[in-house]
C-alpha positions as CSV (number, residue, x, y, z in Angstrom):
1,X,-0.1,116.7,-74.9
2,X,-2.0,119.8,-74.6
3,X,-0.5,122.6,-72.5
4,X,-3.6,122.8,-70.4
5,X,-3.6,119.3,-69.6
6,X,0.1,119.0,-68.6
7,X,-0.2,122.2,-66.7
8,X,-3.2,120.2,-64.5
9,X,-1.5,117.2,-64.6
10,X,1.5,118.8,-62.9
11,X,-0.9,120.4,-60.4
12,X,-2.2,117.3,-59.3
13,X,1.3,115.6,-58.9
14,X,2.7,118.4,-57.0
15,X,-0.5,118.5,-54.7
16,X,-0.5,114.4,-54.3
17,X,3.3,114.6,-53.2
18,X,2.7,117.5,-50.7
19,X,0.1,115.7,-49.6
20,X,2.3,112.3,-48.8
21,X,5.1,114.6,-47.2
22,X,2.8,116.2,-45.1
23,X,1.1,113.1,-43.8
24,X,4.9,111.7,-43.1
25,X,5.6,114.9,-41.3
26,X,2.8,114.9,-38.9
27,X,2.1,111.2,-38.3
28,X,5.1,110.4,-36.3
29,X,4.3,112.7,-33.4
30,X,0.6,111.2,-33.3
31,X,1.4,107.6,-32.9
32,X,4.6,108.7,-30.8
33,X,2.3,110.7,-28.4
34,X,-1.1,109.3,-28.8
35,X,-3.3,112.2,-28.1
36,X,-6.6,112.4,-29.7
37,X,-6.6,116.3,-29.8
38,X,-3.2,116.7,-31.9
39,X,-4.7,113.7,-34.6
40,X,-7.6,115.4,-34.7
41,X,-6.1,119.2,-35.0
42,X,-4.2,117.2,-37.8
43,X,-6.5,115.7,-39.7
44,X,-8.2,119.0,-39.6
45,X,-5.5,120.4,-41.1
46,X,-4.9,118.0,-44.1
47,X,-8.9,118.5,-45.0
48,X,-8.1,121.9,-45.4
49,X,-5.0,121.1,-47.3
50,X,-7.5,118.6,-49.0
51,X,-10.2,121.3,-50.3
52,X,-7.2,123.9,-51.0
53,X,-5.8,121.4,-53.7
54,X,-9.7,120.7,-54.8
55,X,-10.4,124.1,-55.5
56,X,-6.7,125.0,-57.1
57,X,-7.6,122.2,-59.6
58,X,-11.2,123.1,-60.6
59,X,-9.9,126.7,-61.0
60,X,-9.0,127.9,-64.6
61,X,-5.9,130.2,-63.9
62,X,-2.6,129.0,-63.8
């Protein structure tokens, strides 16, 4: 496999399993509490975590 490819491969696993821990960080305390402002401060949050991992992966640097 090409180095290039591994290297975005990587990138994309690391970003899905931050992703996954992050959601079973934060969800807990939203069903728990049931406020609408913290879910939606949250899912706020993971958008931008969302479009941070977009643009690392369309970037060419390493």
């Amino acid at each position: 496999m090409e180095k290039s490819t591994r290297a975005l491969l990587m990138k994309s696993f690391a970003g899905i399993v931050a992703m996954i821990l992050m959601l079973g960080y934060l969800l807990p305390p939203v069903f728990k509490l049931k406020e609408t402002d913290l879910a939606i401060a949250i899912v706020c949050g993971l958008v931008l975590m969302l479009i941070d991992l977009w643009q690392s992966l369309k970037s060419k640097e390493d």
